[in-house]
Jmol script that loads the backbone (N, CA, C; Angstrom):
load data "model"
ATOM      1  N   UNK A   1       1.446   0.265  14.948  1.00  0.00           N
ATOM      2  CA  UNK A   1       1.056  -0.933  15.673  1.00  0.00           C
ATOM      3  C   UNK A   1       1.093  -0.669  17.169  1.00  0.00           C
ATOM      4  N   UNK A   2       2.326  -0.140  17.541  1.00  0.00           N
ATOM      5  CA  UNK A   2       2.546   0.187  18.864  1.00  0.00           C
ATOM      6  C   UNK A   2       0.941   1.311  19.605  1.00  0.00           C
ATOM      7  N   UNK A   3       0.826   2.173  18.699  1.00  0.00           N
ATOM      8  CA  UNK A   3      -0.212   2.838  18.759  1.00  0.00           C
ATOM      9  C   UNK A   3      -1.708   2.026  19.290  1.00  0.00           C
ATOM     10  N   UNK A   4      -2.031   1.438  18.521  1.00  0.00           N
ATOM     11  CA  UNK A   4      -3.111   0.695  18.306  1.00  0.00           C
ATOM     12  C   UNK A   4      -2.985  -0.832  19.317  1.00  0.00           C
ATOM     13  N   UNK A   5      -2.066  -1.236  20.070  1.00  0.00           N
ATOM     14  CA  UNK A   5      -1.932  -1.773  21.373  1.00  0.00           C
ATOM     15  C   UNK A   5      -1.539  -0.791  22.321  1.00  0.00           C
ATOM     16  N   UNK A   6      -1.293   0.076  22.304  1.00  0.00           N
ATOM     17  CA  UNK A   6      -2.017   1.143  23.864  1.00  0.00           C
ATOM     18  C   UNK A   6      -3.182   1.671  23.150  1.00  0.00           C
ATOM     19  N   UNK A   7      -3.944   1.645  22.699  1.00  0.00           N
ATOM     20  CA  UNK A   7      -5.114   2.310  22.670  1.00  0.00           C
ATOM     21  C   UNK A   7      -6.259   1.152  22.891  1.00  0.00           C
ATOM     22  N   UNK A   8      -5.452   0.067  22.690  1.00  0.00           N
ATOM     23  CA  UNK A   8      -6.801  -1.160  22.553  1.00  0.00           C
ATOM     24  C   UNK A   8      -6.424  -1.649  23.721  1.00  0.00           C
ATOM     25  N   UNK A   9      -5.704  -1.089  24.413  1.00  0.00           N
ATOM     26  CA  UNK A   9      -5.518  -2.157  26.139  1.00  0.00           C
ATOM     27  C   UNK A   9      -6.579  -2.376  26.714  1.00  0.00           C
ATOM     28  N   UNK A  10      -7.766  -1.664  26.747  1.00  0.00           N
ATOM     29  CA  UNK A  10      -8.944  -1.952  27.934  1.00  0.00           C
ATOM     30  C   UNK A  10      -9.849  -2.985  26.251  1.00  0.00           C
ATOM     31  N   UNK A  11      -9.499  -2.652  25.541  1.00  0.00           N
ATOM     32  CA  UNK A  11     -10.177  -3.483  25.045  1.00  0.00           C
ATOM     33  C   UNK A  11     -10.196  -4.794  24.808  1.00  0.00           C
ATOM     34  N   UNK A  12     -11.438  -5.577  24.208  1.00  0.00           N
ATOM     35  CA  UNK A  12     -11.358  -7.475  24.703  1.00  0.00           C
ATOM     36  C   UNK A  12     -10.844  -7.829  23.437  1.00  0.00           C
ATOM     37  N   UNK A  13     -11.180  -6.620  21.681  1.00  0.00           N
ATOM     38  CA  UNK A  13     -11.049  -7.628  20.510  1.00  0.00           C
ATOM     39  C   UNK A  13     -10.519  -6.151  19.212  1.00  0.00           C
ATOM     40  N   UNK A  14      -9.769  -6.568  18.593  1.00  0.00           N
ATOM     41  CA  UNK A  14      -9.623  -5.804  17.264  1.00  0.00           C
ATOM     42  C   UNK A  14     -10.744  -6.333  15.940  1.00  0.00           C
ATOM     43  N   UNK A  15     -10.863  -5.415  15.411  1.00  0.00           N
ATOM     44  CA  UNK A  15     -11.887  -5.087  14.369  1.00  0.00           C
ATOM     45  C   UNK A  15     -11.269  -3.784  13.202  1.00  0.00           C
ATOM     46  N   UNK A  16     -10.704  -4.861  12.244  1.00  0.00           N
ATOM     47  CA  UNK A  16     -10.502  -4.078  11.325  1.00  0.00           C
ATOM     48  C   UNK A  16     -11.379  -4.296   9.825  1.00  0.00           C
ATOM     49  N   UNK A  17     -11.992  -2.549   9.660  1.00  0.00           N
ATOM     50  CA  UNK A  17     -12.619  -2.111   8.658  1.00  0.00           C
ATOM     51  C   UNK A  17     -11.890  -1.819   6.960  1.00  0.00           C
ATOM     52  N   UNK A  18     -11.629  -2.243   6.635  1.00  0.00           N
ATOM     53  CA  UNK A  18     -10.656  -2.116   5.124  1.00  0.00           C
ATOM     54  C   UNK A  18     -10.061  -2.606   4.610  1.00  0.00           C
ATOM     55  N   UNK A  19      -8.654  -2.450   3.622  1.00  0.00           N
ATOM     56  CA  UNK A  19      -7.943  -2.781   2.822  1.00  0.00           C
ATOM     57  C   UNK A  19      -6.744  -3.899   3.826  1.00  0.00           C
ATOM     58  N   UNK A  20      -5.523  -4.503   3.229  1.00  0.00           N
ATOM     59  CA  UNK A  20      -4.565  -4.775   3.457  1.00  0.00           C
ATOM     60  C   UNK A  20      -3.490  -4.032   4.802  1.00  0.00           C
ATOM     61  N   UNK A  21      -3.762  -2.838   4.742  1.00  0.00           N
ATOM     62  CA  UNK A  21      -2.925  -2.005   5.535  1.00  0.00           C
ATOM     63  C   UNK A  21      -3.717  -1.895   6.847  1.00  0.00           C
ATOM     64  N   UNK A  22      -4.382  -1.968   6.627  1.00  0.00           N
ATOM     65  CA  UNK A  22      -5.809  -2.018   8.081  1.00  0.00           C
ATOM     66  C   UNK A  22      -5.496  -3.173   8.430  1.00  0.00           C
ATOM     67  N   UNK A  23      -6.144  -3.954   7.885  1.00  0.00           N
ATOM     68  CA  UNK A  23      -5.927  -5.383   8.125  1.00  0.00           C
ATOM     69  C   UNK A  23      -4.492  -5.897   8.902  1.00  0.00           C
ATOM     70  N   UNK A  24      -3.191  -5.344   8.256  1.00  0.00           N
ATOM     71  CA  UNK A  24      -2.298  -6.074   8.383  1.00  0.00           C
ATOM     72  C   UNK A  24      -1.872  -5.415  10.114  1.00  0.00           C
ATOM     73  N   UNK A  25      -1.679  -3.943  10.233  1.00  0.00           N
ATOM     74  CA  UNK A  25      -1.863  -3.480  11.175  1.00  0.00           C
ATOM     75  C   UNK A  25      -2.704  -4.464  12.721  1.00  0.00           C
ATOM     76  N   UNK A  26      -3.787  -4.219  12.351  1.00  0.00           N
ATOM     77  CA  UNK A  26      -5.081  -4.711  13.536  1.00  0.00           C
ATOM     78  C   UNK A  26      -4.491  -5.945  13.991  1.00  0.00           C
ATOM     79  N   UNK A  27      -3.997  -7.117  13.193  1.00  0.00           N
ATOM     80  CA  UNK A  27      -4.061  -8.896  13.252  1.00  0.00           C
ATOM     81  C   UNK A  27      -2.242  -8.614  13.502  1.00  0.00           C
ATOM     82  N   UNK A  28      -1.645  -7.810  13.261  1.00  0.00           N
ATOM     83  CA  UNK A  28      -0.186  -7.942  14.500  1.00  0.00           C
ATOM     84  C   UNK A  28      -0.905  -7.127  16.017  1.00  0.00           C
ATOM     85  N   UNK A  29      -1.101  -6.142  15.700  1.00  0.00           N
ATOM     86  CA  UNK A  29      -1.701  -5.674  17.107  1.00  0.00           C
ATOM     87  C   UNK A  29      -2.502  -6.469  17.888  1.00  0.00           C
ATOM     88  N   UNK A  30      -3.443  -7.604  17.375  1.00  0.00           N
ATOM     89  CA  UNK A  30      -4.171  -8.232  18.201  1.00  0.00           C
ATOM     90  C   UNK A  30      -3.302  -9.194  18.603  1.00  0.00           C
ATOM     91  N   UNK A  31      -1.958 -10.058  17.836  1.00  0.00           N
ATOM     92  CA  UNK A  31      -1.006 -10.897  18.070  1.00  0.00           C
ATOM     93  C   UNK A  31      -0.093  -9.934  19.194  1.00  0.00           C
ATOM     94  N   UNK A  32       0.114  -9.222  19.545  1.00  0.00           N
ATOM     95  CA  UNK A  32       1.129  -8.458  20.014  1.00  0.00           C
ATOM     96  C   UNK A  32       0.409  -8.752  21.820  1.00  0.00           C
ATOM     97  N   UNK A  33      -0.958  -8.156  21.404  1.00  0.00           N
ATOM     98  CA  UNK A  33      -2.213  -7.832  22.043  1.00  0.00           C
ATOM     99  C   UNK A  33      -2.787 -10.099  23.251  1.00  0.00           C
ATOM    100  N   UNK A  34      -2.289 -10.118  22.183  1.00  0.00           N
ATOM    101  CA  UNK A  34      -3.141 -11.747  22.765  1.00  0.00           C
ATOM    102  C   UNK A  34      -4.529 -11.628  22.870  1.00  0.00           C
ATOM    103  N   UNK A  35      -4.770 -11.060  21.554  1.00  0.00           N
ATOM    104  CA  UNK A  35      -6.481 -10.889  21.603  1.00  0.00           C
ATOM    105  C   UNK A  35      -6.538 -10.629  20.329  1.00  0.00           C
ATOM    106  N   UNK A  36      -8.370 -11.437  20.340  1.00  0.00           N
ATOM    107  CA  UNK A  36      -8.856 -11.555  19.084  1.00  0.00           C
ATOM    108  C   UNK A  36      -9.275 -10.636  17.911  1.00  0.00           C
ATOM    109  N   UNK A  37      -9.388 -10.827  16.623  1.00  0.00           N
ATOM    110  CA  UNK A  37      -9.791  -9.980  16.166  1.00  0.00           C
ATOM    111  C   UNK A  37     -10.581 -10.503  14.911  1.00  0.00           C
ATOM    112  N   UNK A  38     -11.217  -9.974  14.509  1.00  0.00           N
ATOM    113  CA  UNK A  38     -12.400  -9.916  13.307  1.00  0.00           C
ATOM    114  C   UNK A  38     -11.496  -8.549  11.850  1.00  0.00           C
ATOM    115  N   UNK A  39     -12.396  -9.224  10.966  1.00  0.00           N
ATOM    116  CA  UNK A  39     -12.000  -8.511   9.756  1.00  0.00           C
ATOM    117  C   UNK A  39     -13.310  -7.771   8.725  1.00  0.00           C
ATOM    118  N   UNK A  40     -13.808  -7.158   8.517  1.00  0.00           N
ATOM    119  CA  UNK A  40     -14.378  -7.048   7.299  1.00  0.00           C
ATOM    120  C   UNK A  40     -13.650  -5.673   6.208  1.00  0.00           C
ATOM    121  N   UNK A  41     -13.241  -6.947   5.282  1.00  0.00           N
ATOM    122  CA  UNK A  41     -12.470  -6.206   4.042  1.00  0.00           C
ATOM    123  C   UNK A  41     -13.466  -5.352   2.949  1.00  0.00           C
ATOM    124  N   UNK A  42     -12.876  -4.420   2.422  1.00  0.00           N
ATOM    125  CA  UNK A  42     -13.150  -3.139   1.692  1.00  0.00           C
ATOM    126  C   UNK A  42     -12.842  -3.515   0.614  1.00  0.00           C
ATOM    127  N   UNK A  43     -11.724  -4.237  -0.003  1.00  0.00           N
ATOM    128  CA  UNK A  43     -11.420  -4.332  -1.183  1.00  0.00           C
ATOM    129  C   UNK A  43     -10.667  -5.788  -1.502  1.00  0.00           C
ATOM    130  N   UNK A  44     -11.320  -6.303  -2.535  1.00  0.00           N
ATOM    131  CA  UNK A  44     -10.425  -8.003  -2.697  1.00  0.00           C
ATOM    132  C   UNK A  44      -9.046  -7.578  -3.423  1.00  0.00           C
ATOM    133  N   UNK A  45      -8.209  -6.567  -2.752  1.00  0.00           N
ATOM    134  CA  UNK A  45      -7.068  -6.586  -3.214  1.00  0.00           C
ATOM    135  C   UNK A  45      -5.847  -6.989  -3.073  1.00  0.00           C
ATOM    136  N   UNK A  46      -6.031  -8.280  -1.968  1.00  0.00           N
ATOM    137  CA  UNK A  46      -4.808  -9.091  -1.759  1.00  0.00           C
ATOM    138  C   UNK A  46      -5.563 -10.488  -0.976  1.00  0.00           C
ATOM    139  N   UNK A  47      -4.691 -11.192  -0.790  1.00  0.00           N
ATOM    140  CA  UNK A  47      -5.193 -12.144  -0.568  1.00  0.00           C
ATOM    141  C   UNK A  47      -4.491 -12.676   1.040  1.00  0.00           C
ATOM    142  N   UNK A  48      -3.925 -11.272   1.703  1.00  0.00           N
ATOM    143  CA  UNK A  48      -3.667 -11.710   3.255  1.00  0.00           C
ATOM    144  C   UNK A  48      -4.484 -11.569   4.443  1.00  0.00           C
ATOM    145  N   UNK A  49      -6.199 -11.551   4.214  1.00  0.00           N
ATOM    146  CA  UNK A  49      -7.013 -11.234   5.288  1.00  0.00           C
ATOM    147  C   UNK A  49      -6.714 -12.822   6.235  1.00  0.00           C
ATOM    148  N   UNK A  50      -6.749 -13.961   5.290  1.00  0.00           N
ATOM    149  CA  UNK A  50      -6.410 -14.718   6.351  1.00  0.00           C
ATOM    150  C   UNK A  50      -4.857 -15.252   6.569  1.00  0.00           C
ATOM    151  N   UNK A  51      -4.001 -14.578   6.392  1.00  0.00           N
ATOM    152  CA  UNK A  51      -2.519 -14.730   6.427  1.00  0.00           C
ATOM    153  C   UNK A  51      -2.002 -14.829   7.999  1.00  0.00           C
ATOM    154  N   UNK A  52      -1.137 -15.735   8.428  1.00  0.00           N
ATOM    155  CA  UNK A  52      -0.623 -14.987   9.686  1.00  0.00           C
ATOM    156  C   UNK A  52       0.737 -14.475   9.567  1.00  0.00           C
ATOM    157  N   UNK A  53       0.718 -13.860   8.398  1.00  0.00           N
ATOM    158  CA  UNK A  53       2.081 -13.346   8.830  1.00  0.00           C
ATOM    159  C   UNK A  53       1.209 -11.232   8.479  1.00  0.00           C
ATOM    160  N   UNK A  54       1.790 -10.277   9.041  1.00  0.00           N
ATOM    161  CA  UNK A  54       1.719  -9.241   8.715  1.00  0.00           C
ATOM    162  C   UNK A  54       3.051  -8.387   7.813  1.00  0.00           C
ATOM    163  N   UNK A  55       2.332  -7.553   6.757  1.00  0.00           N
ATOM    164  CA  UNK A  55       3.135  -6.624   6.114  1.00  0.00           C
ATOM    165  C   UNK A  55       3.254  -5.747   6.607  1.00  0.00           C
ATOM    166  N   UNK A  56       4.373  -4.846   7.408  1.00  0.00           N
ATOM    167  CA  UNK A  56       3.920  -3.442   7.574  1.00  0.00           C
ATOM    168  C   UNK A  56       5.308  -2.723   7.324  1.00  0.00           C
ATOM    169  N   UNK A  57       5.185  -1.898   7.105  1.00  0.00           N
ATOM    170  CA  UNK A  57       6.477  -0.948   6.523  1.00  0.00           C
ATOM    171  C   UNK A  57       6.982  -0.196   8.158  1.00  0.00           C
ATOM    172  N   UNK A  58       8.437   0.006   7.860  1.00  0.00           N
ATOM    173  CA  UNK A  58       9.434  -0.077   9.159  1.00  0.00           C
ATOM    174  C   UNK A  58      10.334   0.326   8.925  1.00  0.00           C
ATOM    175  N   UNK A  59      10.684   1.993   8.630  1.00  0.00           N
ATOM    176  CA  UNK A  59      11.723   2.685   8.145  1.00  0.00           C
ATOM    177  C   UNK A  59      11.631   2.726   6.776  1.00  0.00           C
ATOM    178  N   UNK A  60      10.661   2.843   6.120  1.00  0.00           N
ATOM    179  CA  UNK A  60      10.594   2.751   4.559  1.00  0.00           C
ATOM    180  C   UNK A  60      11.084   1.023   4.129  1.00  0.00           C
ATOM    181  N   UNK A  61      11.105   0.645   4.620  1.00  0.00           N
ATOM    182  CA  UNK A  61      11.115  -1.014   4.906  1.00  0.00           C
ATOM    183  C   UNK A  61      10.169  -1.774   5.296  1.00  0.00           C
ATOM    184  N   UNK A  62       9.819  -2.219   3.958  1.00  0.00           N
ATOM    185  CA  UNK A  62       8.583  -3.934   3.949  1.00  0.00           C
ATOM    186  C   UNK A  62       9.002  -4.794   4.731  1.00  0.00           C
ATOM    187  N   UNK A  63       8.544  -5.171   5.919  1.00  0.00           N
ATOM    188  CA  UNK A  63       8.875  -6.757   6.980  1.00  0.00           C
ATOM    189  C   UNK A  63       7.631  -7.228   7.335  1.00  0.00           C
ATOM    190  N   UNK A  64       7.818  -9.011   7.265  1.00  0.00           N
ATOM    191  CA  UNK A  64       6.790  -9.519   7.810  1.00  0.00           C
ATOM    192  C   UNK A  64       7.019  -9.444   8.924  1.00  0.00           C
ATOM    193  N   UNK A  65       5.806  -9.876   9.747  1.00  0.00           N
ATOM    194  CA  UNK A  65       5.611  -9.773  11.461  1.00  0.00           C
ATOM    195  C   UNK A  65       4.754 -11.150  11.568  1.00  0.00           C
ATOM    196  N   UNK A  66       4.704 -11.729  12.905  1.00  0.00           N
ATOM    197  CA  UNK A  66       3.697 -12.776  13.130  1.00  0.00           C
ATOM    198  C   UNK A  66       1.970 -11.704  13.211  1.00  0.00           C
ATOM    199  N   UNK A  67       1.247 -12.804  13.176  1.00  0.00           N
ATOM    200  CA  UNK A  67      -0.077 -12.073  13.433  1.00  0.00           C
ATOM    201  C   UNK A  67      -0.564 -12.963  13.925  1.00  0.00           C
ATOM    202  N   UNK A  68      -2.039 -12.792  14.351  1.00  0.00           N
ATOM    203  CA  UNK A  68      -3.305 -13.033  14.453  1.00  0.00           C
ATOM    204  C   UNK A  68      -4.086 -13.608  13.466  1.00  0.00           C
ATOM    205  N   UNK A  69      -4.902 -15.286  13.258  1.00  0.00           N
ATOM    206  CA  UNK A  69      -4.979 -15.067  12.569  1.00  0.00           C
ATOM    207  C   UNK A  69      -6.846 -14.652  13.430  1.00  0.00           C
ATOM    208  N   UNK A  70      -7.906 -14.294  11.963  1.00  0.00           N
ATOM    209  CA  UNK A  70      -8.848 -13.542  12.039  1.00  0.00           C
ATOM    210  C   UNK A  70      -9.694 -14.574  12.814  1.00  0.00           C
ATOM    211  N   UNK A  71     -10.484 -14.577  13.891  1.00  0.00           N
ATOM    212  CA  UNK A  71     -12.049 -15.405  14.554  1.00  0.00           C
ATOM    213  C   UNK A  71     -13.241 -15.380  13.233  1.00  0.00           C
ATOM    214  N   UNK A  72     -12.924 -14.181  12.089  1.00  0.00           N
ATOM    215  CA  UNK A  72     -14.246 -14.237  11.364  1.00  0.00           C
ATOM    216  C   UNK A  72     -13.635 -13.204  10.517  1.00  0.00           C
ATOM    217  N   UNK A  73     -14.049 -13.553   8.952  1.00  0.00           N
ATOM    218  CA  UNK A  73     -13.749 -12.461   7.806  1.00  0.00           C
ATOM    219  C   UNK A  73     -15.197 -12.255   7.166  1.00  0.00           C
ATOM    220  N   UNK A  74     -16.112 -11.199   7.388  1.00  0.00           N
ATOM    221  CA  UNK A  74     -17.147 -10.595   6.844  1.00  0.00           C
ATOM    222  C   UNK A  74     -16.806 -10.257   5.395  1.00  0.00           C
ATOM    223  N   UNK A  75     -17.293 -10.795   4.319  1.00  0.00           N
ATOM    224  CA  UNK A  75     -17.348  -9.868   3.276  1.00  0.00           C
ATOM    225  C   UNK A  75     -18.598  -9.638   3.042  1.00  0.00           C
ATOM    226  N   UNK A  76     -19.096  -8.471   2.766  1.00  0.00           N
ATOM    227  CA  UNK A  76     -20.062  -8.131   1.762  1.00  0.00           C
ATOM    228  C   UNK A  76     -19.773  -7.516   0.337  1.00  0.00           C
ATOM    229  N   UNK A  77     -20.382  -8.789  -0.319  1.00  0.00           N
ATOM    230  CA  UNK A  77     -19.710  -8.934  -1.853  1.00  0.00           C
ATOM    231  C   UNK A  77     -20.499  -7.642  -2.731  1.00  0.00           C
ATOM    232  N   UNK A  78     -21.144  -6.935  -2.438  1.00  0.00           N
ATOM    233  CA  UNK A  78     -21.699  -5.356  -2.852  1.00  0.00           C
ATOM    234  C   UNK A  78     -20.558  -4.743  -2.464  1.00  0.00           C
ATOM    235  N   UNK A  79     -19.604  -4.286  -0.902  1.00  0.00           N
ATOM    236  CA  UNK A  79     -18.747  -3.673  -0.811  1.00  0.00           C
ATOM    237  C   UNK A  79     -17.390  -3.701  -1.968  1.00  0.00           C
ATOM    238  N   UNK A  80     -17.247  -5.011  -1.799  1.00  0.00           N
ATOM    239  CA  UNK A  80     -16.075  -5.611  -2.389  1.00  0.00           C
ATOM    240  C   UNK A  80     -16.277  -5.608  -4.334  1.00  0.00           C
ATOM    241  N   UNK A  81     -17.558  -5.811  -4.591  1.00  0.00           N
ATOM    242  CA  UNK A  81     -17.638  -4.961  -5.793  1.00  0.00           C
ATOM    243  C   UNK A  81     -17.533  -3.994  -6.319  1.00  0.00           C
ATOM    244  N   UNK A  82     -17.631  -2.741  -5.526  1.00  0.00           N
ATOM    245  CA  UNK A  82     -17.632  -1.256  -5.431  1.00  0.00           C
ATOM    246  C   UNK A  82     -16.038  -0.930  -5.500  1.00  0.00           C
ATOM    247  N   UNK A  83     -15.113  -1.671  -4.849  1.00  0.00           N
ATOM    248  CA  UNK A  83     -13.685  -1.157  -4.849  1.00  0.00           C
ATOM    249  C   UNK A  83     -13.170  -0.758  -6.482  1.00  0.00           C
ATOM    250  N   UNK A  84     -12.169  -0.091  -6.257  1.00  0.00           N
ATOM    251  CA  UNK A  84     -11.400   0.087  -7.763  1.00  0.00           C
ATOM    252  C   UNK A  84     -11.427  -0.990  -8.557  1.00  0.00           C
ATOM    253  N   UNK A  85     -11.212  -1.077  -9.931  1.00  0.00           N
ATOM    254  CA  UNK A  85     -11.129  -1.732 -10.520  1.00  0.00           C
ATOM    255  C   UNK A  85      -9.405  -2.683 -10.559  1.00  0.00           C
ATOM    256  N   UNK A  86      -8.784  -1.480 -10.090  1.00  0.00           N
ATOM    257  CA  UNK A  86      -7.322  -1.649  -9.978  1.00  0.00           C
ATOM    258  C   UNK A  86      -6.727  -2.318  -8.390  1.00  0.00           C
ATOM    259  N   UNK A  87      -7.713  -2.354  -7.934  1.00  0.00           N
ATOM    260  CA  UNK A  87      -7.788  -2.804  -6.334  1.00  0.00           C
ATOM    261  C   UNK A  87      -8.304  -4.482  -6.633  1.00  0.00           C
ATOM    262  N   UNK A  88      -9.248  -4.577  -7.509  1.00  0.00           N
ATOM    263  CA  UNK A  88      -9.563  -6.307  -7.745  1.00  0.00           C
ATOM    264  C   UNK A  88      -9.170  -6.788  -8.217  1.00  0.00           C
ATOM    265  N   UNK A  89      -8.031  -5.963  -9.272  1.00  0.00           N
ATOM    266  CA  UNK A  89      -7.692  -6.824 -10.576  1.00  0.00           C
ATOM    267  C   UNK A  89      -5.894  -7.087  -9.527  1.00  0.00           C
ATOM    268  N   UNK A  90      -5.997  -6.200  -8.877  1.00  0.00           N
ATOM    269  CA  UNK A  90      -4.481  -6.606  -7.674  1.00  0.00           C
ATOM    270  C   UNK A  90      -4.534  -8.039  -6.753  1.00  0.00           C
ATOM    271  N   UNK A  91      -5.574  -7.820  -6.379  1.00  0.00           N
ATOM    272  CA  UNK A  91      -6.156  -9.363  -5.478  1.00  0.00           C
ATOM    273  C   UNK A  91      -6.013 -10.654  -6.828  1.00  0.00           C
ATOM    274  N   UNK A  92      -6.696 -10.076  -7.845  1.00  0.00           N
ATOM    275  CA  UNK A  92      -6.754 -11.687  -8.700  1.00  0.00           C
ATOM    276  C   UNK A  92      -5.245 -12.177  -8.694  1.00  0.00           C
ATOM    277  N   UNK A  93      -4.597 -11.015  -9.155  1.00  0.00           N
ATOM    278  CA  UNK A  93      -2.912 -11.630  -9.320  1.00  0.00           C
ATOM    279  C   UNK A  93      -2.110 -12.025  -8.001  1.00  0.00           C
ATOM    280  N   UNK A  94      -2.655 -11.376  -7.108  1.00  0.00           N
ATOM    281  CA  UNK A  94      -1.906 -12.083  -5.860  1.00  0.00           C
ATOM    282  C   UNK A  94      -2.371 -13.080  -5.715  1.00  0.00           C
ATOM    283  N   UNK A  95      -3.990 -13.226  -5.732  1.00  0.00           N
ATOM    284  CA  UNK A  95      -4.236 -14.801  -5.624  1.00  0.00           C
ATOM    285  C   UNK A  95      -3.464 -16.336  -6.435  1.00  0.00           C
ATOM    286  N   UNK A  96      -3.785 -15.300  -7.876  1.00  0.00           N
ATOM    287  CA  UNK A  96      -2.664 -16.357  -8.989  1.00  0.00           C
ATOM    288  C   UNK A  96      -0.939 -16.383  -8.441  1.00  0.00           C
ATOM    289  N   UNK A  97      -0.598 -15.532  -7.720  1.00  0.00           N
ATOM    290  CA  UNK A  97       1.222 -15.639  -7.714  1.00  0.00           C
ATOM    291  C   UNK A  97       1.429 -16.449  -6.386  1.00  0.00           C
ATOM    292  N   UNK A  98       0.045 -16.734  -5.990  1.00  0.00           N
ATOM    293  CA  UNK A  98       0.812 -17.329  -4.361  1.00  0.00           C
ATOM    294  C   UNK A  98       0.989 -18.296  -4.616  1.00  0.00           C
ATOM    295  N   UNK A  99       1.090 -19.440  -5.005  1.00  0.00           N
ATOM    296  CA  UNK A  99       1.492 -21.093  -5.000  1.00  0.00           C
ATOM    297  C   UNK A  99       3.241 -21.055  -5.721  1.00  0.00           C
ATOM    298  N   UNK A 100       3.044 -20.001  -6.675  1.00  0.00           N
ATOM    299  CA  UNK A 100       4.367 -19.704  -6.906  1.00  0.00           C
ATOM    300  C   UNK A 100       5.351 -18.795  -5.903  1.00  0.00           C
ATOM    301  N   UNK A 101       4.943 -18.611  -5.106  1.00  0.00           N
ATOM    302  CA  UNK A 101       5.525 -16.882  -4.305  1.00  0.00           C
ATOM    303  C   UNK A 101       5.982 -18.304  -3.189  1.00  0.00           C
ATOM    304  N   UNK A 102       5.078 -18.976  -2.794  1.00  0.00           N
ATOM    305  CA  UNK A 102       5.383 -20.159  -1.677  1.00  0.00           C
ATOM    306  C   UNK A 102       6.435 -21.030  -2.102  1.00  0.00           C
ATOM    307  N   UNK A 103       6.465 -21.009  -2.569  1.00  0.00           N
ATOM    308  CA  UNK A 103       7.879 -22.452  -3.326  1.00  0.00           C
ATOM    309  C   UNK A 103       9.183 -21.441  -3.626  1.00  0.00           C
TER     310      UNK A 103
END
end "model"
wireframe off; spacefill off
backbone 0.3
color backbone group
């Protein structure tokens, strides 16, 4: 993250291309950043493109972080068809566990 806010300093916006880990990365960096960012996801394998909280691992340690949330989530549903099979069938169940995961 730290990375990716000195490298995006002259820049106006984050733009992340992919999965969850892209994603979760870019939308703390743009929160860190105070600048916007866009999404287009690679794979419907979770259901935090519009989340504001970020996952990112931190010493072999899962922590949320605040984020960003996205100005715009692009899918193209040809991309998002193409992912693993094991990558969509991950998104359906996160989609199904969140109302329970929230309570």
């Amino acid at each position: 993250v730290m990375q990716l806010v000195q490298d995006g300093a002259a820049c106006d916006a984050y733009v992340a291309v992919g999965g969850g880990t892209i994603n979760d990365l870019c939308k703390h960096a743009a929160h860190m950043s105070d600048k916007p960012y866009i999404v287009f996801p690679t794979a419907p394998s979770m259901n935090g493109y519009t989340s504001a909280n970020a996952s990112i691992i931190v010493k072999g340690e899962r922590r949320s972080f605040p984020a960003r949330l996205p100005k715009a989530v692009a899918c193209d549903l040809d991309v998002l068809s193409r992912a693993p099979i094991r990558l969509r069938r991950a998104g359906v169940g996160d989609s199904m566990a969140r109302s329970t995961a929230q309570v």
